[in-house]
N, C-alpha and C positions, 0 to 999 in steps of 0.2 A: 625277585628271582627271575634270572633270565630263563631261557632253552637250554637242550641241551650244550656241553662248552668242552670243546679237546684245548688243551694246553699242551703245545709242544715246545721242551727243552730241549738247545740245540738245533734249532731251524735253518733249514737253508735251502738254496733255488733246487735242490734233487729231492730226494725222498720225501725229507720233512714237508716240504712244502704239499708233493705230489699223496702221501698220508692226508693233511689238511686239507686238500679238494674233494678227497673222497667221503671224507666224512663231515665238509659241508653240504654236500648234495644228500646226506643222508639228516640234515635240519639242523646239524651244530654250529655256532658260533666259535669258529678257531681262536686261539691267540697265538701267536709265532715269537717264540722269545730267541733272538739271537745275542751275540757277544753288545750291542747296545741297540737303541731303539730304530737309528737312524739305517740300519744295517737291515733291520728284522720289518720296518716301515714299506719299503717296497716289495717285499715278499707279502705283505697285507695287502697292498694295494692291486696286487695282481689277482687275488681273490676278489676284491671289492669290486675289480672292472667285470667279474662273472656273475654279479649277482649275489653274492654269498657275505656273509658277517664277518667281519675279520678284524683285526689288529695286529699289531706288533710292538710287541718291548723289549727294554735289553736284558740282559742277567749276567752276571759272572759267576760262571758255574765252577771255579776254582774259590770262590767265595762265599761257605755254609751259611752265612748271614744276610749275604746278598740272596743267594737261591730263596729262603725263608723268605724273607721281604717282597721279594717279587712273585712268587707263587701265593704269599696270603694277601696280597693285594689283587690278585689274579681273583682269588675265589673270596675276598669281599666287594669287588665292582660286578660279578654278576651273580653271586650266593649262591654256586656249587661249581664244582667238578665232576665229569663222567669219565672224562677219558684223559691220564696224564701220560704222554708220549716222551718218552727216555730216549734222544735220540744221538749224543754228541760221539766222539771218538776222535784220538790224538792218532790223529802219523809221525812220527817220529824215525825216520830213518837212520838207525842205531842198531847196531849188534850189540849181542851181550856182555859184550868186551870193550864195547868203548860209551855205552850206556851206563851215565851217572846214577845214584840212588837219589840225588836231586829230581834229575828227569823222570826218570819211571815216578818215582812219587807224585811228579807236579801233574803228568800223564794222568795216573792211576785217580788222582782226585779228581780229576774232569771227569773223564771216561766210566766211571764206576763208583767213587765215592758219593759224588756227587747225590747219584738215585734218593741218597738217607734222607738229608735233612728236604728233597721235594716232595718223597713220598709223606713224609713225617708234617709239612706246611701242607701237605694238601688233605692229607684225613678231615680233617673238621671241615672242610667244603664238600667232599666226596659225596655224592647221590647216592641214591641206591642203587646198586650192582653197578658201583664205578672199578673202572680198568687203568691198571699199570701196564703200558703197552713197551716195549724194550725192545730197538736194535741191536741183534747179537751179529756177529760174524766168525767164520770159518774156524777164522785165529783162534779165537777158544782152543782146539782141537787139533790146528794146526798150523801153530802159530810160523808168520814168516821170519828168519833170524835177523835180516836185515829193520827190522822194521817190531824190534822182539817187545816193547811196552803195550803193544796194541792186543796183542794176545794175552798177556798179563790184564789188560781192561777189561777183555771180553770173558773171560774164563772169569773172573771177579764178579761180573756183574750179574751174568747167567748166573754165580752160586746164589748171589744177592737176590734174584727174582724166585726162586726155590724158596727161599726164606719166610719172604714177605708175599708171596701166595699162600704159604700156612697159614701167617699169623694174620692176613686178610679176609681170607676163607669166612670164618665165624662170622662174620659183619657183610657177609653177603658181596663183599667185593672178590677182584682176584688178579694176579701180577701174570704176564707170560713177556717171555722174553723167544723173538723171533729169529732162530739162527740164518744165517743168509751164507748159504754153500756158496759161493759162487763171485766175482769179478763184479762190482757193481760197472752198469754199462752196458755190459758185453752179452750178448746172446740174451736168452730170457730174464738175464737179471738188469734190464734196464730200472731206472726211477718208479717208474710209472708201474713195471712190474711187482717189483719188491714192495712197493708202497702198498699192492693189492690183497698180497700176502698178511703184511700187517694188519690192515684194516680185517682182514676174513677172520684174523687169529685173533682182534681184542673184541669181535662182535659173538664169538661163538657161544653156544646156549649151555649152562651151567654145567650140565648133564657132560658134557662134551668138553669140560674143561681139561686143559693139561698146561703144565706152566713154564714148559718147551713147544715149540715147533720149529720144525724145518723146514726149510723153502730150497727146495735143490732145483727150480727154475722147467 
């Protein structure tokens, strides 16, 4: 059994990434799973030139079997999980009106379906007091018409993370999904900011748990 280990689904050069440096300076061993190895390899290697533990694998997170498969491989090459980082989300620039129920669904299974069968492949690795850590955004709430499946994702997943903090709870674990108000980018919701939000919100002490937070920058 290794160190502590964040698995993040959905990795890329912004957040995901910028999440993974923060919490290998706090001793974890990241992995960075993007859409394939060769994609998600150089986001490894850019922690590896800091000093820190890392890898990278691929997953298709439109594929409940493939997610399974690469998350229980994940947590049999170092026998557990602490922190599983939910990070993907489809843009799709489509109104209501010219959005297929092909799309939104293809969307809705990346973006939010997904979460089931990683949190469900990662239970039997989980540590004690391991975390479901979940980018949320705006959309939830307010979602943009042009761009109308992304909100549809967001409001799904946030119900999803409500869910699976209940049935988490009892086992000492716990889900929080991180709303992010705000333009990623732009003003205080750079990368690096929003990453800091997450990492505050899957490290907080039991006592203090809630299975929402906002980040209004």
């Amino acid at each position: 059994m290794t160190g502590r280990l964040l698995l993040v689904l959905g990795a890329g050069p912004g957040v995901g990434l910028s999440v993974g440096r923060l919490f290998a300076r706090d001793g974890y061993t990241v992995v960075l799973a993007c859409r394939s190895a060769e994609e998600a390899e150089p986001l490894a290697r850019e922690l590896r030139a800091e000093g820190f533990a890392a890898e990278g694998v691929g997953v298709d997170l439109a594929d409940p079997a493939d997610i399974t498969r690469t998350v229980t491989q994940v947590g049999e090459r170092h026998g557990r999980i602490d922190v599983l980082h939910f990070n993907p989300s489809i843009f799709r620039e489509a109104d209501p009106l010219t959005l297929t129920v092909a799309e939104l669904i293809e969307d809705f299974t990346i973006g939010a379906a997904a979460l089931l069968p990683a949190v469900q492949a990662a239970r039997p690795f989980f540590a004690d007091a391991a975390r479901v850590l979940v980018t949320g955004s705006a959309a939830a709430d307010r979602p943009w018409n042009q761009a109308a499946s992304l909100g549809v994702q967001k409001a799904a997943v946030r119900n999803l993370v409500t869910s699976l903090d209940t049935t988490l709870a009892p086992e000492g674990h716990r889900a929080v999904a991180v709303q992010i108000n705000g333009v990623l980018g732009e003003g205080a919701f750079t990368r690096d900011r929003v990453a800091q939000a997450l990492h505050a919100a899957a490290i907080r002490a039991p006592d203090d748990w809630t299975p929402h937070v906002a980040y209004e920058g």
